[in-house]
VOMI-182296 format. One record per residue (C-alpha): residue in one letter; z, y, x. Coordinates in Angstrom, 3 decimals. Layout:
! VOMI-182296
   aa         c3         c2         c1
    A          Z          Y          X
...
***
This chain:
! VOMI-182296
   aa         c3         c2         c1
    X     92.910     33.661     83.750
    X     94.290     36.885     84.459
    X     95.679     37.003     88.188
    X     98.542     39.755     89.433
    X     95.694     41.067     91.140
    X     93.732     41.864     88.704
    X     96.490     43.112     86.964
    X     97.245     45.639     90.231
    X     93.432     46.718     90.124
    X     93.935     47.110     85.979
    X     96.787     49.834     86.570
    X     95.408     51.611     89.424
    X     92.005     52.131     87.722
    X     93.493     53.173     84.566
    X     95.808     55.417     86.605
    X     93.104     56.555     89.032
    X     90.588     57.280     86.225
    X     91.809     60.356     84.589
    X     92.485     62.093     88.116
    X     89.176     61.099     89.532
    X     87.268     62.286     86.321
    X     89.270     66.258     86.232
    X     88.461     66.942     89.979
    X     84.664     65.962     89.119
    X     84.746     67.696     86.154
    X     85.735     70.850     87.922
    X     83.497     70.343     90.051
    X     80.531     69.618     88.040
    X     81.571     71.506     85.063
    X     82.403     70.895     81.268
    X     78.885     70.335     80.378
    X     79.054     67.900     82.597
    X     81.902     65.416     81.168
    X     79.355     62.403     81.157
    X     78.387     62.885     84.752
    X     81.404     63.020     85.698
    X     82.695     60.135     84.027
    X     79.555     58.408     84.745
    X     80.433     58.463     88.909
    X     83.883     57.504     88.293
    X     82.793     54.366     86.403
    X     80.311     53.490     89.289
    X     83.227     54.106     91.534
    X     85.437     51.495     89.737
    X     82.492     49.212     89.943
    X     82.111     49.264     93.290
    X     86.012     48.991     93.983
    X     86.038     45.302     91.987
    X     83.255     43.930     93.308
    X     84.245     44.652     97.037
    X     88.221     44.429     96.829
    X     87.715     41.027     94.784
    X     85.758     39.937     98.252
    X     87.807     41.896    100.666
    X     90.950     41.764     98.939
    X     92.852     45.358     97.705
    X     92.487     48.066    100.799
    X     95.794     49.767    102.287
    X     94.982     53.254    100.696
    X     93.057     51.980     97.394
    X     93.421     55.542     96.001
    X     91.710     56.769     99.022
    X     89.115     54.490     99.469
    X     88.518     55.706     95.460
    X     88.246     59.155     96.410
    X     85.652     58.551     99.724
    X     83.038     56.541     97.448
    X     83.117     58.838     94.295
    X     82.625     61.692     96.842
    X     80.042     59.953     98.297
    X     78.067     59.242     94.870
    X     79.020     62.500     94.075
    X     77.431     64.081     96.911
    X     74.000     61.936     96.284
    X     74.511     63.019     92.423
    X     74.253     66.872     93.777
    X     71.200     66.239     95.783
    X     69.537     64.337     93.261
    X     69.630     67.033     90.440
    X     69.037     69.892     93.215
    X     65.789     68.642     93.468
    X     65.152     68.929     89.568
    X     64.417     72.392     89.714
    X     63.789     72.589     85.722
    X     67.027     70.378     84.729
    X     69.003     71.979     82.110
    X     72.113     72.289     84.287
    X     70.053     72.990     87.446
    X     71.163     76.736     88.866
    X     75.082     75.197     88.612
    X     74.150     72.105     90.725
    X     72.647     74.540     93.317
    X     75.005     76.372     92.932
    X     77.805     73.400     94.147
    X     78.428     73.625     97.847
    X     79.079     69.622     99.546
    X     82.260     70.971    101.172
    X     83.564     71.810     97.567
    X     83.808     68.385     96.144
    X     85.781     67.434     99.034
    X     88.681     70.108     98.114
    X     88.807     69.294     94.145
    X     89.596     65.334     94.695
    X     92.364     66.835     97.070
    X     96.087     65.632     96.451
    X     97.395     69.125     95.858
    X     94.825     69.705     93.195
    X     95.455     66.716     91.065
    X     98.031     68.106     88.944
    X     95.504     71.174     88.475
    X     92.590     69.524     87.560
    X     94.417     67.355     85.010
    X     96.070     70.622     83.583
    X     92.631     72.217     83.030
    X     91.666     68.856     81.591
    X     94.298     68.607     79.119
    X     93.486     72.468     77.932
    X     89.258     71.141     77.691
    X     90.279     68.439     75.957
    X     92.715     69.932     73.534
    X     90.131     73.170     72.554
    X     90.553     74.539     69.224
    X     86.903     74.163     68.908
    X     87.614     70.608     68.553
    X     88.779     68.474     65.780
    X     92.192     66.922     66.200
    X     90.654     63.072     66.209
    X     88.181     64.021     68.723
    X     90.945     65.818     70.629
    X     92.925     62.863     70.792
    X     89.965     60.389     71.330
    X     88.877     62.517     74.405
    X     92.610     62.663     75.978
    X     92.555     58.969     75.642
    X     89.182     58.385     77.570
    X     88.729     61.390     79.636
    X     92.815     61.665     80.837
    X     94.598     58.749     80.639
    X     91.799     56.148     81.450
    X     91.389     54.134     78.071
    X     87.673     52.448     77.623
    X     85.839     52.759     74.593
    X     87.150     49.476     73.268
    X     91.152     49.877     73.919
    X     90.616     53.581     72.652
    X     89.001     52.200     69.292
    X     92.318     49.414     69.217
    X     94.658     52.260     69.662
    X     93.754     54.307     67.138
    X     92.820     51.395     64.663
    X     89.010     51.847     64.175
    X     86.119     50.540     65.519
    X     84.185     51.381     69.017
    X     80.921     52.921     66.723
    X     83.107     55.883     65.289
    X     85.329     56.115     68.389
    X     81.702     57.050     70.697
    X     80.424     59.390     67.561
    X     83.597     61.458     68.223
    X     83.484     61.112     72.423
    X     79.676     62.125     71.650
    X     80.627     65.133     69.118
    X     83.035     66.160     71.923
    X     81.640     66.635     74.546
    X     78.752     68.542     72.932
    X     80.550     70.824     71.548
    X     82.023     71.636     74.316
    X     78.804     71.303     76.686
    X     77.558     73.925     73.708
    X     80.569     76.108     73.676
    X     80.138     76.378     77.395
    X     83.918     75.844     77.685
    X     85.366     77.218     81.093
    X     87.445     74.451     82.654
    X     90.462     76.620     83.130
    X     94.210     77.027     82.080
    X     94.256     80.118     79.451
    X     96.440     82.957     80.183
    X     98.632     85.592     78.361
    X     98.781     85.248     74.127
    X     95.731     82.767     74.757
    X     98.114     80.377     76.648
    X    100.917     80.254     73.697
    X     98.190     79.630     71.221
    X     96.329     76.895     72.671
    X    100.000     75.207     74.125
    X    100.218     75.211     70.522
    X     97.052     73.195     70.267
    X     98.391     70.841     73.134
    X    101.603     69.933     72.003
    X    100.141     69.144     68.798
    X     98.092     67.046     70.279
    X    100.661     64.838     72.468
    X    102.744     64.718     69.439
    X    100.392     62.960     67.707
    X     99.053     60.528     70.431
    X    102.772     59.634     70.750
    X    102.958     58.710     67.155
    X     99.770     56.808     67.110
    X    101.451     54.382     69.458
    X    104.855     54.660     68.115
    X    104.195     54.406     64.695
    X    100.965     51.897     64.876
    X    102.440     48.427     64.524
    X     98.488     46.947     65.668
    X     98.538     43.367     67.420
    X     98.106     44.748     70.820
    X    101.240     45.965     71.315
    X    100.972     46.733     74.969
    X     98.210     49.293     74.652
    X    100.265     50.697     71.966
    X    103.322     51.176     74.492
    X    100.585     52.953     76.923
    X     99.755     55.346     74.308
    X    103.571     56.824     73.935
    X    104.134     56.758     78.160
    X    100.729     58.551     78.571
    X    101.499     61.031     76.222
    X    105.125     61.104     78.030
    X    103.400     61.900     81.071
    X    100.782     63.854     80.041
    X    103.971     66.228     78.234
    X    106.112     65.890     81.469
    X    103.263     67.733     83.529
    X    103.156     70.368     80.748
    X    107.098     70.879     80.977
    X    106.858     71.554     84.698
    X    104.238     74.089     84.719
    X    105.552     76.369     81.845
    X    108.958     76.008     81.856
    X    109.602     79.124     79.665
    X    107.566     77.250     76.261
    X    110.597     75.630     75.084
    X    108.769     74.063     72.575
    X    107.523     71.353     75.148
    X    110.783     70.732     75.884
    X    111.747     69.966     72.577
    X    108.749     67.581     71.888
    X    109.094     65.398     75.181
    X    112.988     65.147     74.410
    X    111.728     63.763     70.808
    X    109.239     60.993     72.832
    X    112.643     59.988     75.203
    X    114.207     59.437     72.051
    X    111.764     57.572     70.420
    X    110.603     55.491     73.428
    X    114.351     54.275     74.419
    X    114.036     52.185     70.998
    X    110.712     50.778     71.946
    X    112.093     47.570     73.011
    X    114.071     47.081     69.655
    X    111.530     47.236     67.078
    X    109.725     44.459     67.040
    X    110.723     41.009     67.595
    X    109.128     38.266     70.290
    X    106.956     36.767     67.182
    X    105.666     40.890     67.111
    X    107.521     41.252     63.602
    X    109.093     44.767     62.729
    X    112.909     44.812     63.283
    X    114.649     46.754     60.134
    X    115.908     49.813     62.004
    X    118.934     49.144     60.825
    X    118.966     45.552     62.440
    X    117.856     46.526     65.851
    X    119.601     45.127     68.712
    X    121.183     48.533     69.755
    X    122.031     47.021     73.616
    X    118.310     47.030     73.605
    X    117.802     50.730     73.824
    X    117.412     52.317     76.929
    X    120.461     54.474     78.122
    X    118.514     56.261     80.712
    X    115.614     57.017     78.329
    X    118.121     58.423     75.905
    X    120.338     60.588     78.513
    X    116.545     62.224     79.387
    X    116.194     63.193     75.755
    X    119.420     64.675     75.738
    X    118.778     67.196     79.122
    X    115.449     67.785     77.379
    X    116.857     68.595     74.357
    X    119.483     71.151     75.459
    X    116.816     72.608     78.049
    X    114.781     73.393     74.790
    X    117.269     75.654     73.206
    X    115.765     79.033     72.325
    X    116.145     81.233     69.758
    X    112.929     80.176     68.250
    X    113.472     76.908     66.134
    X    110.165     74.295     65.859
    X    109.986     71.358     64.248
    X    110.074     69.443     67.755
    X    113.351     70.894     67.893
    X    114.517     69.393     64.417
    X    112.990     66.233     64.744
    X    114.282     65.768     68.252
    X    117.843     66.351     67.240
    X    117.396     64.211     64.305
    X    116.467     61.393     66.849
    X    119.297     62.110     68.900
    X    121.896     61.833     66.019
    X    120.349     58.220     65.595
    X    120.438     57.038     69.567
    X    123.715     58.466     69.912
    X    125.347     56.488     66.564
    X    127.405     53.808     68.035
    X    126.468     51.595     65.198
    X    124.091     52.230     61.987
    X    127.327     52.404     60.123
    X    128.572     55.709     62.015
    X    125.347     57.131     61.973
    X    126.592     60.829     60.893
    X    123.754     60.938     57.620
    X    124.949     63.802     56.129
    X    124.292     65.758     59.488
    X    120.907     63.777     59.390
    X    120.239     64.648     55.756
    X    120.785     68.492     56.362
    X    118.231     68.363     59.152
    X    115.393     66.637     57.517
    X    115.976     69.085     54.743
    X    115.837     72.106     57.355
    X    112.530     70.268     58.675
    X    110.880     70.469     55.177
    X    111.136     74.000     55.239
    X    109.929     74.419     58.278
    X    107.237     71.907     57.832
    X    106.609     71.245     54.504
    X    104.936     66.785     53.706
    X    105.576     64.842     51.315
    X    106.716     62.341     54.037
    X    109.648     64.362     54.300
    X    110.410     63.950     51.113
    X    110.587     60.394     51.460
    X    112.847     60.276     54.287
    X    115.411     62.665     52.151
    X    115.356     60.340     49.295
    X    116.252     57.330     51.407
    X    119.132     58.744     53.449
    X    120.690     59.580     50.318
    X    120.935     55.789     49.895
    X    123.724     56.239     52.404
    X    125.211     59.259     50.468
    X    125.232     58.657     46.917
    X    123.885     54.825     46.986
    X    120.910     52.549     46.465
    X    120.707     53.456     42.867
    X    120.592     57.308     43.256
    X    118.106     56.462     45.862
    X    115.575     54.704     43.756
    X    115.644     57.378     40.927
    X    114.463     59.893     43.823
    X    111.913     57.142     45.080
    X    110.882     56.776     41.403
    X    110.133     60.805     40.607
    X    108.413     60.723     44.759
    X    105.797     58.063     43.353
    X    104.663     60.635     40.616
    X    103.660     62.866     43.795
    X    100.002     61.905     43.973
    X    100.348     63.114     47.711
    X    102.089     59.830     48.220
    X     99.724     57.377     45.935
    X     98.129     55.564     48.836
    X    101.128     55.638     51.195
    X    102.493     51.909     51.415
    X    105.696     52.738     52.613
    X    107.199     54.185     49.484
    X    106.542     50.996     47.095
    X    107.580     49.019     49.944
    X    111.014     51.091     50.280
    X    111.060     50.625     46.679
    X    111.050     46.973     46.992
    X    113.549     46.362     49.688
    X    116.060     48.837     47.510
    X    115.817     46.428     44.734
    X    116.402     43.570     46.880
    X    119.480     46.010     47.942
    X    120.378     45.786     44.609
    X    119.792     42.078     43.899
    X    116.832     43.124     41.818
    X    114.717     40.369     43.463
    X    112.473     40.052     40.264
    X    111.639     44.001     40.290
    X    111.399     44.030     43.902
    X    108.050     41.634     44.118
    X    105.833     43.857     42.135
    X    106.851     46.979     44.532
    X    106.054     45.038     47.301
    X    102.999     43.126     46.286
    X    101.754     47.111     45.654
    X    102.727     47.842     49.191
    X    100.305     45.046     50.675
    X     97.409     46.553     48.940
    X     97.582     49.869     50.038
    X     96.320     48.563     53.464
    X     99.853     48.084     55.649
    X     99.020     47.304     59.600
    X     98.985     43.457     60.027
    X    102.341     43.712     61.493
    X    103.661     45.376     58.501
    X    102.484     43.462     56.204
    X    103.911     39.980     57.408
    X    106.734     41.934     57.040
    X    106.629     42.614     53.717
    X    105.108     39.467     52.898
    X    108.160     37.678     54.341
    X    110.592     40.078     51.929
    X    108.105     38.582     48.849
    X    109.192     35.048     49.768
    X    112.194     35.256     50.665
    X    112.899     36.989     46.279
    X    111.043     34.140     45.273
    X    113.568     31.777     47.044
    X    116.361     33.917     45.667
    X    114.762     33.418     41.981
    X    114.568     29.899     42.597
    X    118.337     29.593     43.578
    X    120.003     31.390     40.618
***
């Protein structure tokens, strides 16, 4: 049984981890990562099997800091004396005062900034970007990383192994980039956070909480961007987009974990607060450059500020997403045009556009268009025509979540058929 101790220790850890692993790594040095992460494990260790005898210490995070300094410190003697270790002139190198002065407070931020840049390299691909964020930042194991991004722990350590030896290869400085360097990879970045957002957001896996860790680390993780370069509006845009998002967290899936109709969300259950942060955000981020964070932010913001799915203003909606497909041109897009014009021109209009989409072959394997499909014709009363949509939906490999869903739309036509 899981105590509210344990719980306590669970947070701090996963809060503690990322911090604890960018001061080492700044210390040790990129081609270090393992090492790093390596002490900071040890360090954890240590901290359950004492505080579960001596019970949780006043300053945990400071009795955190002491031992992986201390293991640190043997670490830097140990490899010292390997005078033919690969890494051996940057270990001599090392001075014992500077590990003290990396794992300060004031250089927490700093260290996790340089992370975030290491981590987010152009020289990596985007999966292993977003694999090492999730371990080396924000404190996920092997195991809940694998869960988050729905695969298994095998291919999640063949892309933390990949990682870090291309960078240990690339002999990547751990620094923040300056000048045109710094727009190009807070390109990199943002891309990045937008997606970890979305693979919690938009995953409907069984564990739901890690999923809900995924958007508020990449929250965070934005929010530290924001207040370091205040003049890349882009930022600005993107975290207003994750405020937006997040405030509907609560409403989208029921207490049985069952996806919640957008339209049939529980609108008292969206956060106010959350959604008066996306608005500041959003009018902080005007510029005279216009990103897609921008469009799909206000999009968002049309949506949280509808009093009721009725009022939702769709044409202003529908002139956005088709200002987003120029500016970033999917097939996805596409979709989303087709079915806001359900609220335009009708169901029936609708479904002629989601009938010429499923000739895109772009779009062959994506289950939510047959499943749209479906639920139009249900719309419609077309409960015979809606089964075979949907029954094409479940085998195009839905997210268990998603696919009770659409299982319970399959039986409740049949019931409909049985009725008439």
């Amino acid at each position: 049984m899981v105590t509210e101790t344990d719980q306590i220790i669970e947070h701090l850890f996963r809060n503690e981890y990322g911090k604890l692993v960018s001061g080492l790594i700044r210390f040790f040095g990129t081609a270090n990562i393992q090492v790093a992460e390596d002490i900071v494990q040890e360090t954890l260790i240590a901290a359950s099997e004492n505080w579960s005898i001596d019970g949780i210490p006043n300053n945990p995070t400071g009795w955190l800091v002491q031992v992986a300094r201390r293991k640190s410190l043997n670490e830097l003697k140990r490899r010292k004396m390997i005078e033919k270790h690969h890494a051996g002139d940057h270990f001599r190198q090392q001075s014992e005062n500077q590990i003290g002065s990396v794992l300060l407070e004031g250089e927490i931020e700093d260290n996790q900034l340089r992370m975030i840049f290491t981590c987010c390299h152009p020289s990596l691909n985007i999966k292993s970007q977003i694999a090492l964020t999730l371990k080396t930042l924000c404190g996920f194991g092997v195991k809940e990383v694998a869960k988050a991004l729905l695969t298994n722990e095998s291919t999640i350590n063949k892309r933390l192994y990949r990682a870090k030896s291309d960078i240990r290869n690339s002999k990547l400085a751990f620094d923040i980039p300056q000048g045109v360097e710094l727009n190009e990879r807070l390109e990199a970045v943002n891309l990045t956070l937008y997606l970890l957002f979305n693979e919690g957001y938009n995953s409907s896996a069984s564990d739901s909480i890690i999923q809900k860790e995924l958007c508020l680390e990449a929250i965070r993780l934005t929010k530290l961007i924001c207040e370091h370069f205040k003049e890349h509006k882009k930022t600005y845009a993107l975290l207003s987009l994750m405020y937006f998002h997040a405030a509907r967290f609560e409403a989208r899936i029921d207490d049985k974990g069952t996806i919640i109709l957008f339209e049939d969300q529980d609108r008292s259950k969206w956060n106010s607060n959350l959604i008066n942060l996306g608005i500041q955000f959003l009018q902080k981020s005007i510029d005279t450059s216009l990103s897609s964070y921008h469009i799909e932010a206000g999009i968002a913001a049309e949506h949280c500020m509808a009093k009721s799915f009725e009022e939702t203003d769709w044409q202003s909606i529908y002139n956005q997403y088709q200002l987003l497909e120029k500016v970033k041109p999917n097939p996805v897009i596409k979709l989303n045009l087709a079915i806001i014009q359900s609220k335009l021109k009708g169901v029936e209009a609708s479904l002629n556009e989601l009938d010429q989409l499923a000739q895109n072959k772009t779009l062959v394997n994506y289950h939510l268009l047959p499943a749209t499909q479906g639920i139009f014709h249900m719309k419609l009363g077309n409960y015979r025509k809606a089964i075979p949509f949907l029954e094409k939906a479940q085998t195009l490999e839905p997210s268990a979540s998603e696919n009770e869903f659409i299982q319970s739309r399959i039986e409740e036509c049949r019931k409909k058929l049985l009725t008439k």
